[in-house]
gemmi code that builds the backbone of each chain (N, CA, C; Angstrom):
import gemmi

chains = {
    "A": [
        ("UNK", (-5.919, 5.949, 18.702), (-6.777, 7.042, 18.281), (-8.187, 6.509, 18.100)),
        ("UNK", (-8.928, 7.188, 18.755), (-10.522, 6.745, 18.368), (-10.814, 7.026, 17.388)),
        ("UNK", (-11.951, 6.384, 16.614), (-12.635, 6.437, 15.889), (-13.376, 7.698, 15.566)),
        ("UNK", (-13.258, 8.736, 14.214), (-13.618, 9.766, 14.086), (-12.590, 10.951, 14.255)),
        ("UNK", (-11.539, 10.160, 15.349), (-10.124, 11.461, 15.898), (-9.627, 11.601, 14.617)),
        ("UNK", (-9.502, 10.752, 13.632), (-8.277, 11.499, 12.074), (-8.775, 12.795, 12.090)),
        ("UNK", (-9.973, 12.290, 11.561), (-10.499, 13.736, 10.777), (-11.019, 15.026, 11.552)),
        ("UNK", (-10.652, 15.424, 12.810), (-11.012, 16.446, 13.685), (-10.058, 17.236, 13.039)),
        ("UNK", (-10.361, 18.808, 13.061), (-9.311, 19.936, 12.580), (-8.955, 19.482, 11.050)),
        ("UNK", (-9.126, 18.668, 10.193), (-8.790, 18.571, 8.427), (-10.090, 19.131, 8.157)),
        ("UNK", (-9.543, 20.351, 7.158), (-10.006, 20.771, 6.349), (-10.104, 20.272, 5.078)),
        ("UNK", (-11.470, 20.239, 4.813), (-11.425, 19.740, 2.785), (-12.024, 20.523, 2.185)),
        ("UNK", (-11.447, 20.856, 0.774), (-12.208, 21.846, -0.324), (-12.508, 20.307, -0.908)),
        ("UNK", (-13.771, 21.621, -1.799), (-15.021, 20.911, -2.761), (-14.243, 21.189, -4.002)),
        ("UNK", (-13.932, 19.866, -4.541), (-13.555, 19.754, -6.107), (-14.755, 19.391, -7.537)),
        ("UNK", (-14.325, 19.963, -8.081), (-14.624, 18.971, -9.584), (-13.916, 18.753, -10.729)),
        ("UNK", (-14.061, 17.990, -11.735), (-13.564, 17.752, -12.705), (-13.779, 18.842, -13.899)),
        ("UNK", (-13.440, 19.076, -14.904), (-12.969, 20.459, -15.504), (-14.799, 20.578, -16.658)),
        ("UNK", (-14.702, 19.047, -16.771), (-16.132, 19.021, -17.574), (-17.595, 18.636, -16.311)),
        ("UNK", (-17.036, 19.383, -15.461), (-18.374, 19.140, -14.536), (-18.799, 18.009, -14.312)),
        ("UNK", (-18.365, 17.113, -14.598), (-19.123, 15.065, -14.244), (-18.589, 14.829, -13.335)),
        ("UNK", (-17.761, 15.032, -12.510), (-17.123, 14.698, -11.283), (-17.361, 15.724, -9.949)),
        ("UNK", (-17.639, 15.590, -8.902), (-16.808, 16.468, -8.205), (-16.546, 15.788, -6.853)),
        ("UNK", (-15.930, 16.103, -5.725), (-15.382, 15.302, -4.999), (-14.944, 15.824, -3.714)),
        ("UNK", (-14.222, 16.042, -2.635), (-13.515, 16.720, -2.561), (-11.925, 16.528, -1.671)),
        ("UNK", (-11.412, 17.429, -1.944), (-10.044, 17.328, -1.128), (-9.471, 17.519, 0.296)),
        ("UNK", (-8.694, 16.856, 1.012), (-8.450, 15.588, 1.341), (-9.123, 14.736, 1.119)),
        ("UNK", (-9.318, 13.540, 0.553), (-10.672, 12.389, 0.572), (-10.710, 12.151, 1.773)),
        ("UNK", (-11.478, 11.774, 2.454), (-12.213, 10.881, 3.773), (-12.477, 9.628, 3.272)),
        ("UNK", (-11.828, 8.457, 4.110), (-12.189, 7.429, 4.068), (-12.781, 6.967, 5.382)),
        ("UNK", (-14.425, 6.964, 5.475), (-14.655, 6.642, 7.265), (-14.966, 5.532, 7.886)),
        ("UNK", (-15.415, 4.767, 6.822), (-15.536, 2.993, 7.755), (-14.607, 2.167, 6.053)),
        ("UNK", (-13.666, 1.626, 6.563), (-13.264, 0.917, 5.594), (-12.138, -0.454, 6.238)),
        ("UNK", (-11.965, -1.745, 5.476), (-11.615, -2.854, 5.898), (-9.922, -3.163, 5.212)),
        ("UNK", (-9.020, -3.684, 5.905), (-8.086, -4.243, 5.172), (-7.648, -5.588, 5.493)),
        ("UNK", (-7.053, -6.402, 4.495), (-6.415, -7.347, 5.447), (-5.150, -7.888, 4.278)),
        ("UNK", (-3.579, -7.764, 4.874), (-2.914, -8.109, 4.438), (-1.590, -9.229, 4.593)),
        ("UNK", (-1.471, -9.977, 3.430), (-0.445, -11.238, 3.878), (0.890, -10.842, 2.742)),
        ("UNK", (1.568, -11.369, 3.859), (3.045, -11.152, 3.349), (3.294, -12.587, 2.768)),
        ("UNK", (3.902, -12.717, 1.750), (4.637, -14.184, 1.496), (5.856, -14.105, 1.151)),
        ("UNK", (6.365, -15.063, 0.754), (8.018, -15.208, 0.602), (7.684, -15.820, -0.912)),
        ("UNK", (9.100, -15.188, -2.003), (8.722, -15.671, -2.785), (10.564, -16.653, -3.026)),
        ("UNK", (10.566, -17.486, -3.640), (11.392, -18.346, -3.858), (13.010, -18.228, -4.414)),
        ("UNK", (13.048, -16.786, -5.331), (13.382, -16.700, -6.022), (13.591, -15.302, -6.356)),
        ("UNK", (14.353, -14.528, -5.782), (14.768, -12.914, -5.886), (14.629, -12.394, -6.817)),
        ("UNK", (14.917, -12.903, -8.449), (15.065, -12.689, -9.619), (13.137, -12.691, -9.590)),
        ("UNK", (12.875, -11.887, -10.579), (11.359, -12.242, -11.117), (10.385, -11.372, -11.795)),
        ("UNK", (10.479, -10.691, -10.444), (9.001, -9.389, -10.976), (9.864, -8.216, -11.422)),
        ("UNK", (11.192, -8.339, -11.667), (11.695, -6.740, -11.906), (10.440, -6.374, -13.085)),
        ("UNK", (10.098, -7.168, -13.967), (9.075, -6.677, -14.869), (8.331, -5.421, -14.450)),
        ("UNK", (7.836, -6.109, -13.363), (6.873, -5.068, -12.513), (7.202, -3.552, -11.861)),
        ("UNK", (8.915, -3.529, -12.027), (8.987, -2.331, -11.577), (9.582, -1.064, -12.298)),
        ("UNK", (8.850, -0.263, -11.799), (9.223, 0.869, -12.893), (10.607, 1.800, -12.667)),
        ("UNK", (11.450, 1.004, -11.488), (12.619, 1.239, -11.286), (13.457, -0.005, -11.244)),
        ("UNK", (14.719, 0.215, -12.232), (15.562, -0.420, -12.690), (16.811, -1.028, -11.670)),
        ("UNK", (17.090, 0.328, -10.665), (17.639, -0.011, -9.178), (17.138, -0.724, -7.799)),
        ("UNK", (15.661, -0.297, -8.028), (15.239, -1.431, -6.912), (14.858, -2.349, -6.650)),
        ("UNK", (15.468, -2.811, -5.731), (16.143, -4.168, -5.320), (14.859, -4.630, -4.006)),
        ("UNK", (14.671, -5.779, -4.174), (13.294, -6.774, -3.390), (14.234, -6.805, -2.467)),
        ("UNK", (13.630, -6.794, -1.289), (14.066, -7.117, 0.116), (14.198, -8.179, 0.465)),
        ("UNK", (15.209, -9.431, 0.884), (14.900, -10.399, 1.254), (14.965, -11.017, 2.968)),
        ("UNK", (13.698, -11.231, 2.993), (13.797, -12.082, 4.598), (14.857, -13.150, 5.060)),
        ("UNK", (15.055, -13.447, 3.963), (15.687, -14.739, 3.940), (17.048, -14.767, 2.725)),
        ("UNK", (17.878, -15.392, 2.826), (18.524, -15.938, 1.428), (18.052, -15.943, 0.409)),
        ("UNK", (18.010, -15.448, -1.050), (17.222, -15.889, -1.869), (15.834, -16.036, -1.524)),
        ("UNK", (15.163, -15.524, -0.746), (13.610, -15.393, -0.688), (13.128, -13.992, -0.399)),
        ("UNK", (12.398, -13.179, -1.308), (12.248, -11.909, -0.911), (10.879, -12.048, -0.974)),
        ("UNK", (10.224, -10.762, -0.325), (8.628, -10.635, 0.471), (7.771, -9.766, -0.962)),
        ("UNK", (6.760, -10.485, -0.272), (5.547, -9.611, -1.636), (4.351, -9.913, -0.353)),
        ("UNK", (3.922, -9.361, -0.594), (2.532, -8.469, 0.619), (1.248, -8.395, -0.715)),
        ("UNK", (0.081, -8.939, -0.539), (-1.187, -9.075, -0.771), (-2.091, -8.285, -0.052)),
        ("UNK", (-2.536, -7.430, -0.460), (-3.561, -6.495, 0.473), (-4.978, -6.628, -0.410)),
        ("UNK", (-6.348, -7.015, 0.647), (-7.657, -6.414, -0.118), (-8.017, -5.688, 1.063)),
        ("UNK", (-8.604, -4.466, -0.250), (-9.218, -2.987, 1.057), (-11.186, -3.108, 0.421)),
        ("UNK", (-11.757, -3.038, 1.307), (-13.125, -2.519, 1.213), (-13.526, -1.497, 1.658)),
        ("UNK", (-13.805, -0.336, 0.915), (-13.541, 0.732, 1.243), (-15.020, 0.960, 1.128)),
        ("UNK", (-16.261, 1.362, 2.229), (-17.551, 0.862, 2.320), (-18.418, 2.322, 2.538)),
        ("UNK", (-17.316, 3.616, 2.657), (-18.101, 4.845, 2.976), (-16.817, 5.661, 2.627)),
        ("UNK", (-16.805, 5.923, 1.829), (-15.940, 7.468, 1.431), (-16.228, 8.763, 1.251)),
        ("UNK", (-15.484, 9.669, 0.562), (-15.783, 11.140, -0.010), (-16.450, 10.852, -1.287)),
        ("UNK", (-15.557, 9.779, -2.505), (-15.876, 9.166, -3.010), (-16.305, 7.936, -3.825)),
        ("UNK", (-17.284, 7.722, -2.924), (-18.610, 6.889, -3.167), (-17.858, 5.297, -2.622)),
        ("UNK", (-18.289, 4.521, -2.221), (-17.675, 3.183, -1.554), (-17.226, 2.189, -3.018)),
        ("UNK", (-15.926, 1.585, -3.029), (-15.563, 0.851, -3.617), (-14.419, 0.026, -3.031)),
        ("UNK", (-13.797, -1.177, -3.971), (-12.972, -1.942, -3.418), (-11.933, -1.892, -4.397)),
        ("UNK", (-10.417, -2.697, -3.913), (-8.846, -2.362, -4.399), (-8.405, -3.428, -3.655)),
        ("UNK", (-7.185, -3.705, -4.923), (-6.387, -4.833, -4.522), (-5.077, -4.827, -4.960)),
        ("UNK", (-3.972, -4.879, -3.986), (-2.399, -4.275, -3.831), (-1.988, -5.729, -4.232)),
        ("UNK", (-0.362, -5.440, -4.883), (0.586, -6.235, -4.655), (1.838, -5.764, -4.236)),
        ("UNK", (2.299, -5.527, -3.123), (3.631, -5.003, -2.550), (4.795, -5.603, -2.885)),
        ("UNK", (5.898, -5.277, -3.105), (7.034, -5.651, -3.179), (8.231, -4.621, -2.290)),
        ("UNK", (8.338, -4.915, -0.911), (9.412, -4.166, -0.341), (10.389, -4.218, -0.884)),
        ("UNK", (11.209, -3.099, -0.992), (12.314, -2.573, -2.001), (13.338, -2.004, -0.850)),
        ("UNK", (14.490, -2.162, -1.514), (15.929, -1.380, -1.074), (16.460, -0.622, -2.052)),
        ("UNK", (17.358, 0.022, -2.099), (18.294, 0.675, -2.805), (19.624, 0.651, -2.685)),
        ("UNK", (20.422, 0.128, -3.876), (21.560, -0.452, -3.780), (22.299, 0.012, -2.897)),
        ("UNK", (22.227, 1.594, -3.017), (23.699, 2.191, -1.808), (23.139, 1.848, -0.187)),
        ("UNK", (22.195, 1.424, -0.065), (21.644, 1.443, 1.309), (22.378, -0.104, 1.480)),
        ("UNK", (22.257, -0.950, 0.205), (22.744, -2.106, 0.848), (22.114, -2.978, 1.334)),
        ("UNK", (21.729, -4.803, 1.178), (21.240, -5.410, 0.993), (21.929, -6.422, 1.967)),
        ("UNK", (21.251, -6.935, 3.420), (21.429, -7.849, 3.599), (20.618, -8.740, 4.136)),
        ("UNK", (20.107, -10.427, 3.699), (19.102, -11.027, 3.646), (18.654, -10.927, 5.520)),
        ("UNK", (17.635, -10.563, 5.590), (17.134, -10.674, 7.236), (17.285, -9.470, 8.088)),
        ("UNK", (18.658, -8.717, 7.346), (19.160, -7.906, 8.585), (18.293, -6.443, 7.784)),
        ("UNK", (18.181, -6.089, 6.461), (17.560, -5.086, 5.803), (16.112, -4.751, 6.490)),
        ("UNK", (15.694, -6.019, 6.113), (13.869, -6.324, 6.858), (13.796, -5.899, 7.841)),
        ("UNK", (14.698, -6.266, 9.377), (14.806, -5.810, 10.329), (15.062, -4.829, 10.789)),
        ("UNK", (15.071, -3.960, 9.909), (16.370, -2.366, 10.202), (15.247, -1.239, 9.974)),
        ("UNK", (14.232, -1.685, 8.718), (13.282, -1.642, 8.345), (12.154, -1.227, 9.254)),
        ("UNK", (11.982, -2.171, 10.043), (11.049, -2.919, 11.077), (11.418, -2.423, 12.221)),
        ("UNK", (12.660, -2.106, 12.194), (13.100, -0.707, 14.051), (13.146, 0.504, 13.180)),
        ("UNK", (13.134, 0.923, 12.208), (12.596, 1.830, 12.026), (11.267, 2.237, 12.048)),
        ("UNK", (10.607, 1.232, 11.699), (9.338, 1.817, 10.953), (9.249, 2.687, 9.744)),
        ("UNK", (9.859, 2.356, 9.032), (10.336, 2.773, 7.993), (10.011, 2.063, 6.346)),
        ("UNK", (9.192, 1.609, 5.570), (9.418, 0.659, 4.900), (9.189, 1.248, 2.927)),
        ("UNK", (9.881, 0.676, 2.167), (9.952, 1.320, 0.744), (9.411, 0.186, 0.218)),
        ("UNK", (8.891, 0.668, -0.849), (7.832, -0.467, -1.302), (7.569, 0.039, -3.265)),
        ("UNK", (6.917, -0.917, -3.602), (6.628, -1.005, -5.419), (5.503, -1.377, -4.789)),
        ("UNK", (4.373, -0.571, -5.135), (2.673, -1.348, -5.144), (2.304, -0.882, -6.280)),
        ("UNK", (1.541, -2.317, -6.682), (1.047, -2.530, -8.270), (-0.648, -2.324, -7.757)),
        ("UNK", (-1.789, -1.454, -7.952), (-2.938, -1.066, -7.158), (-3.883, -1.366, -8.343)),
        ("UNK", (-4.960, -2.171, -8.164), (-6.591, -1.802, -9.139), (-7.771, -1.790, -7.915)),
        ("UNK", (-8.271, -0.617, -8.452), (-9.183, -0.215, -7.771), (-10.736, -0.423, -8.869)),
        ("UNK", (-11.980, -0.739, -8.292), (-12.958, -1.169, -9.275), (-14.150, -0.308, -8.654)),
        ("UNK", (-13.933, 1.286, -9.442), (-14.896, 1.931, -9.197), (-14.246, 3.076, -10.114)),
        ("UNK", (-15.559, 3.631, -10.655), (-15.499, 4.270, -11.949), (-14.603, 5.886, -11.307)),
        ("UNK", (-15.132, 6.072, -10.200), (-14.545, 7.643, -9.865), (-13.096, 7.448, -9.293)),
        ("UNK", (-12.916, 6.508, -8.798), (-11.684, 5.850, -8.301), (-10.698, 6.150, -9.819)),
        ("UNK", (-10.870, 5.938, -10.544), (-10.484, 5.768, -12.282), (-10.493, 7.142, -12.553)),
        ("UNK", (-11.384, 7.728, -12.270), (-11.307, 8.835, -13.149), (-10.316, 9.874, -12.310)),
        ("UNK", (-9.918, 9.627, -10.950), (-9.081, 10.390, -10.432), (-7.713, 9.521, -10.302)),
        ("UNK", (-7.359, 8.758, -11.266), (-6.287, 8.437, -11.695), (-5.891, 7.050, -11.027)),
        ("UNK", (-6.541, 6.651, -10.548), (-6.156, 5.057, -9.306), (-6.467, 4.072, -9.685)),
        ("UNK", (-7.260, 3.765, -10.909), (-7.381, 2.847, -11.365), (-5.689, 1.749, -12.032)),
        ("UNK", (-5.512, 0.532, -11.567), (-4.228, -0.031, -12.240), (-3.417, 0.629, -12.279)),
        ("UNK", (-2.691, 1.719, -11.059), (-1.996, 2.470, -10.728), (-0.450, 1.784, -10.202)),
        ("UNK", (0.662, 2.417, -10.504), (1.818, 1.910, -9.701), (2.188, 2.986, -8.790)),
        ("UNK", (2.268, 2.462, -7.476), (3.061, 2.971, -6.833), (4.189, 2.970, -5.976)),
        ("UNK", (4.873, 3.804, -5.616), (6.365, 3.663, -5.071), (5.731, 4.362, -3.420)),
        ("UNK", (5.930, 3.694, -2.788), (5.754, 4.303, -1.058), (6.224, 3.800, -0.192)),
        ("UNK", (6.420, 5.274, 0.407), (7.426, 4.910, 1.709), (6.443, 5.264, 2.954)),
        ("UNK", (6.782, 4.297, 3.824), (5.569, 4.493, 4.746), (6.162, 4.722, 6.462)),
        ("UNK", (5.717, 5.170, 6.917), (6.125, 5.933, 8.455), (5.365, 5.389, 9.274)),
        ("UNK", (5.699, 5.235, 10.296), (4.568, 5.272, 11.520), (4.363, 7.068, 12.112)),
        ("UNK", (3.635, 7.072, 12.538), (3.138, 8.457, 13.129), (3.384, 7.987, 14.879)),
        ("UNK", (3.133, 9.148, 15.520), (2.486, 9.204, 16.615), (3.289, 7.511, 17.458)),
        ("UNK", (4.732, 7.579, 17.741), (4.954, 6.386, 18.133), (5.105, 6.627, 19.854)),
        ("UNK", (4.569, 5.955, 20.474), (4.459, 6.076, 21.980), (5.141, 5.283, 22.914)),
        ("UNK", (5.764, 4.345, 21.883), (6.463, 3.600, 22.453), (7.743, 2.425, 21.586)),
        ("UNK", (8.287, 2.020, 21.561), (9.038, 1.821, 20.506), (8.665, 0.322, 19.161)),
    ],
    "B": [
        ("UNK", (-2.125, -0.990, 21.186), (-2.852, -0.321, 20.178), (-2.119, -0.047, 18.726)),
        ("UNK", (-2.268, -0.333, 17.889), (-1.437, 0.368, 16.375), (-1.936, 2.264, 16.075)),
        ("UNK", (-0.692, 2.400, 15.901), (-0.683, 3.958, 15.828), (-0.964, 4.299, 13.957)),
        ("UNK", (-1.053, 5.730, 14.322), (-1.482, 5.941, 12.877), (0.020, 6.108, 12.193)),
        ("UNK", (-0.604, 5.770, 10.755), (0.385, 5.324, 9.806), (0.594, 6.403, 9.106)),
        ("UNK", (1.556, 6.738, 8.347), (1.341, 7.384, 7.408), (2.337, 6.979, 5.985)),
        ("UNK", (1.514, 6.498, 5.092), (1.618, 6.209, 3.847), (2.166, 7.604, 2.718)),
        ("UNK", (3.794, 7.523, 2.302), (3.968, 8.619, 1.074), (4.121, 7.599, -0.077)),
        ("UNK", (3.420, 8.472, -0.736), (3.467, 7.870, -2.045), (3.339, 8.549, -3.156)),
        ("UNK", (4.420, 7.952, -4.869), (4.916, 8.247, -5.367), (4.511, 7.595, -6.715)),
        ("UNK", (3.806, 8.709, -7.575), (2.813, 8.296, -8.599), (3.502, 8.938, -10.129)),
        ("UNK", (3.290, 8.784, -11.341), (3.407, 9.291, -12.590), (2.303, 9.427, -12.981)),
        ("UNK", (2.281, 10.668, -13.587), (0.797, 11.144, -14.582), (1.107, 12.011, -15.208)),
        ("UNK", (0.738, 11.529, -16.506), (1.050, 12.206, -18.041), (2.635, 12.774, -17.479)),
        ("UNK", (3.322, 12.114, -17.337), (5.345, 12.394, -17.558), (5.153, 12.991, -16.388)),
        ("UNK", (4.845, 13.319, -14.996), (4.665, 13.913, -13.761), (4.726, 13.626, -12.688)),
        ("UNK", (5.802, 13.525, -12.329), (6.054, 12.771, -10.991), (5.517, 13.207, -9.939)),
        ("UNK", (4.728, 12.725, -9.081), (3.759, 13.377, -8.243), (3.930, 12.545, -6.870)),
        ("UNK", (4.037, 13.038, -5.585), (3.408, 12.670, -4.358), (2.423, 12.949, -3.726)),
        ("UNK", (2.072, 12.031, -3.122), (0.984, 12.280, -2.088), (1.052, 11.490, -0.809)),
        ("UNK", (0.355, 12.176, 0.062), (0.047, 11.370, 1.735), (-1.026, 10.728, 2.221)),
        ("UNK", (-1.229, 9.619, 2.619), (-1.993, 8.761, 3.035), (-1.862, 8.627, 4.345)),
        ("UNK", (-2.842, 8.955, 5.439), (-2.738, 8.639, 6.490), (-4.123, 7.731, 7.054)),
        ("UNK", (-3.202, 6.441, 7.653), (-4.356, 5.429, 7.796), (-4.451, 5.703, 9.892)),
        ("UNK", (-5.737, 5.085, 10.322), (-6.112, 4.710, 11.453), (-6.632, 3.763, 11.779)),
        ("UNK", (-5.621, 2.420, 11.993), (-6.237, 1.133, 12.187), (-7.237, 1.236, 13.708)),
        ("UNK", (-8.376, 1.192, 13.605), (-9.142, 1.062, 14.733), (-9.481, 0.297, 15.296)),
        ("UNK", (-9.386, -0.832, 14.503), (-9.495, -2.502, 14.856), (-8.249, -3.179, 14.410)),
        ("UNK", (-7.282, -3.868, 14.981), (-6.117, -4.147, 14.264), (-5.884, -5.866, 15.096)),
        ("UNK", (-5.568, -6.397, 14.042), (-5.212, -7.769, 14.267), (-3.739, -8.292, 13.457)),
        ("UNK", (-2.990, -9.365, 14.058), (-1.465, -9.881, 13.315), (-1.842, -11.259, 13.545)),
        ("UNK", (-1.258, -11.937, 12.872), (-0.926, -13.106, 13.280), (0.860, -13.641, 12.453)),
        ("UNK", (1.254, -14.486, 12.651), (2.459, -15.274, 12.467), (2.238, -17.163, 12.107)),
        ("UNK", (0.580, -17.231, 11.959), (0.533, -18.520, 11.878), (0.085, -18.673, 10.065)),
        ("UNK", (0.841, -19.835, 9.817), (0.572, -19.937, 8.176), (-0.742, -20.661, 7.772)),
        ("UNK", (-1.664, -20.466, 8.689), (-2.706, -20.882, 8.187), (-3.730, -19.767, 8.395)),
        ("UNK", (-3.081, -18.510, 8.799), (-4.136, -17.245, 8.820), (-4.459, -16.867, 7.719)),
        ("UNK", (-4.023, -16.939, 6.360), (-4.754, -16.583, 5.169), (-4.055, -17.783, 3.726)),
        ("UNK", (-4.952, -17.228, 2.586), (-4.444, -18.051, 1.674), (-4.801, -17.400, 0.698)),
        ("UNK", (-3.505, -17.848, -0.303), (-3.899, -16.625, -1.802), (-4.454, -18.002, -2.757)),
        ("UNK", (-5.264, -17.622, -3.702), (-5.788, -18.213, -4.646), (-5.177, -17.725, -6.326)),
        ("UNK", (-4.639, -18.224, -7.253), (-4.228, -17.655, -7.829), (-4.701, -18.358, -9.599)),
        ("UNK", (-5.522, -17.147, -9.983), (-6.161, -16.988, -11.258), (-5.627, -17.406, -12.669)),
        ("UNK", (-6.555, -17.007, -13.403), (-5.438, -16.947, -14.636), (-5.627, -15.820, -15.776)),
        ("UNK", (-5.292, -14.617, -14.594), (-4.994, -13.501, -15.004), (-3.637, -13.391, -15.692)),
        ("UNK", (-3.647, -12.194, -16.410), (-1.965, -11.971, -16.755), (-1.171, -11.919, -16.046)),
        ("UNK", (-1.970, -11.140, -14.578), (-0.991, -10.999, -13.494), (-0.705, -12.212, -12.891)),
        ("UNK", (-1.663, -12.823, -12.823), (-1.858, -14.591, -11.817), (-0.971, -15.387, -12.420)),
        ("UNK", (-0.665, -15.227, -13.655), (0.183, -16.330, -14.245), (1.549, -15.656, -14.180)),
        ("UNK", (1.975, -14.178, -14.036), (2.908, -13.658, -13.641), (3.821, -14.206, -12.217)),
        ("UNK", (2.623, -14.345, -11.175), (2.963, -14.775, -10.081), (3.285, -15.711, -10.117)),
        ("UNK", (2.433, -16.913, -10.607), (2.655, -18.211, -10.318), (4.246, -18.110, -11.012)),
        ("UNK", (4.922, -17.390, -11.817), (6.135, -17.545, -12.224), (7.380, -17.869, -11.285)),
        ("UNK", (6.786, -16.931, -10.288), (7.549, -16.743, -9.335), (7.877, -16.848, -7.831)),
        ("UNK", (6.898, -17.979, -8.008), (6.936, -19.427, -7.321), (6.683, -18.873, -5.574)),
        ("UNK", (5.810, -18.495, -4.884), (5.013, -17.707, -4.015), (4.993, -19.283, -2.756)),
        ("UNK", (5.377, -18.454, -1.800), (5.689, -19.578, -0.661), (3.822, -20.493, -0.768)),
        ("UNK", (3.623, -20.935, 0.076), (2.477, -21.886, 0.224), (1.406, -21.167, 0.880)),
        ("UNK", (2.436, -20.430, 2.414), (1.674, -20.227, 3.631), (2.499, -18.739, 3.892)),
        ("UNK", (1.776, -17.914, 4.266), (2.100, -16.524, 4.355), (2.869, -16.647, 5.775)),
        ("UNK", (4.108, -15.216, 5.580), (4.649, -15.468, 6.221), (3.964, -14.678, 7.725)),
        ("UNK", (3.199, -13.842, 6.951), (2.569, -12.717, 8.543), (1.186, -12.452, 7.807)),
        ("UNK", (0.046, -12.250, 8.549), (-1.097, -11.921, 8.584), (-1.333, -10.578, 9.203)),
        ("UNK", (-2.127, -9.474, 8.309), (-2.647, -8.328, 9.109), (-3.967, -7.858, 8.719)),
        ("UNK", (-4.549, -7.892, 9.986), (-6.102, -7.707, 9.403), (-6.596, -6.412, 9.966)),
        ("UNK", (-7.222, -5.572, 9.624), (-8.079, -4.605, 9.853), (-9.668, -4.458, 9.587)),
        ("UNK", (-10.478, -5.084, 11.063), (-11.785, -4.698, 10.043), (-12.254, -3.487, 10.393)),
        ("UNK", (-11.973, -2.582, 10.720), (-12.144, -1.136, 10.779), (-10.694, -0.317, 10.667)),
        ("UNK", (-11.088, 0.429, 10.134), (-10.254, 1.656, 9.679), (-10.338, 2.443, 8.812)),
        ("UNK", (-9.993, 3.830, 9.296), (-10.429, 4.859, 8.541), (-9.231, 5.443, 7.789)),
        ("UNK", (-9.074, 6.674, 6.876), (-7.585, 7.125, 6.312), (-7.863, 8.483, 5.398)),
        ("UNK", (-6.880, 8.983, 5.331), (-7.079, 10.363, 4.873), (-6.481, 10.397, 3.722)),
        ("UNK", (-6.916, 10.543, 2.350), (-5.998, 10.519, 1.382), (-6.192, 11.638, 0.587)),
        ("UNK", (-4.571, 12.290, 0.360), (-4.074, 14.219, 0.636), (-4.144, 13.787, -1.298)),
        ("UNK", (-4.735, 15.057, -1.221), (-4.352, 15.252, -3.067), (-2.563, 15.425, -3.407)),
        ("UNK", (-2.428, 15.086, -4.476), (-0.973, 15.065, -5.341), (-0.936, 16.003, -5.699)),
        ("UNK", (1.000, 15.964, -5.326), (2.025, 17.664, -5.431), (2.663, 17.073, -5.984)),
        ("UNK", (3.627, 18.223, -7.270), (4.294, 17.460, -7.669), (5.544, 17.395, -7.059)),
        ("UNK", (6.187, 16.688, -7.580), (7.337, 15.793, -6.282), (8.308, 16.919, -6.420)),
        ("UNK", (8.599, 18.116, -7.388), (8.978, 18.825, -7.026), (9.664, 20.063, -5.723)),
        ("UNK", (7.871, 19.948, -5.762), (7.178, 20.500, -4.683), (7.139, 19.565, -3.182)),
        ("UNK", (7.529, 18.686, -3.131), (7.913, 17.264, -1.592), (8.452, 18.161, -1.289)),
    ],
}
model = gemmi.Model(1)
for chain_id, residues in chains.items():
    chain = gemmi.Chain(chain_id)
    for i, (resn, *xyz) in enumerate(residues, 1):
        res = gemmi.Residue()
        res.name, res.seqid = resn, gemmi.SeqId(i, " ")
        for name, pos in zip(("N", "CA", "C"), xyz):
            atom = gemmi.Atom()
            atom.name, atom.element = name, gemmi.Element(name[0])
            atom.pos, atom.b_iso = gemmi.Position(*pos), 0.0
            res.add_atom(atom)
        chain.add_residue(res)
    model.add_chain(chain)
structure = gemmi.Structure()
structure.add_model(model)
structure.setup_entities()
């Protein structure tokens, strides 16, 4: 898709905040912005449940005893609202009845295009915050679109 | 070419379980598989010392870079409403 094709035919309404200091609008537009993300292996399956705000899900592991955590920084340099930057920590997740097996989950995953995830998000911009994204958790499941080929 | 993505995601606010859609367009898209394509540095944040707990390979296992890309991010329904 070229550059500019997302946003052909989306419509956005003009928002604001209830005390007038905000306004914004809906869908956001994000139009020039940067990512770059690394996956690592972490040692030790047991760990971050801390981190998750579900008690059933279960870290994915690539390996035996080594499950994945994903590092993302976004520079987000022209938006709807106003340019700022954010920084992810992923943890791909399963769910027990789906069933857990080291290498083959990841992979099943990965012909799907399909992937479930725990992201722990801070974003460092005041409007970013005030529409709730600041040190945010989230749970996402992510799709590919538009697949043309497998 | 990388196709567009689309990101659901699954938020709480004030006791409210909420979704929303994210749709990204990598326009510039790069991978790599070599463990010397990036490196984490790790602080001594609450979170940084969280990590270091949990003992984080050396060398990443995959690299993905985007220096362009754009994305659409849909206001929150509540998950009811998914």
């Amino acid at each position: 898709m070229n550059r500019g094709d997302l946003f052909k035919g989306v419509i956005q309404w003009e928002m604001m905040t209830k005390d007038l200091s905000l306004e914004g609008k809906l869908p956001v537009f994000y139009y020039d912005n940067t990512s770059m993300t690394a996956t690592l292996h972490r040692l030790h399956r047991q760990g971050p449940q801390s981190f998750f705000p579900c008690p059933i899900c279960t870290p994915v592991e690539a390996m035996a005893g080594r499950a994945l955590v994903a590092f993302t920084a976004f520079e987000y340099r022209k938006t709807d609202i106003d340019p700022y930057n954010e920084f992810s920590i992923s943890f791909p997740i399963t769910y027990p009845e789906k069933g857990l097996i080291p290498g083959i989950t990841v992979l099943g995953m990965m012909a799907k295009k399909i992937f479930y995830g725990i992201r722990l998000a801070a974003s460092r911009h005041d409007r970013a915050g005030a529409q709730g994204r600041r040190g945010h958790v989230r749970v996402s499941q992510i799709h590919r679109r538009h697949q043309l080929f497998p | 070419m990388e196709k567009v993505n689309r990101f659901k995601t699954y938020s709480v606010k004030d006791g409210v379980p909420l979704a929303a859609n994210v749709y990204m367009n990598p326009v510039e898209f790069g991978k790599s598989m070599s463990g010397k394509a990036a490196q984490l540095t790790l602080g001594n944040h609450d979170i940084a010392k969280k990590l270091q707990e949990i003992k984080l390979s050396p060398k990443p296992l995959f690299f993905q870079y985007m220096p362009v890309m754009e994305a659409i991010l849909y206001g929150p329904r509540n998950l009811m409403d998914d």
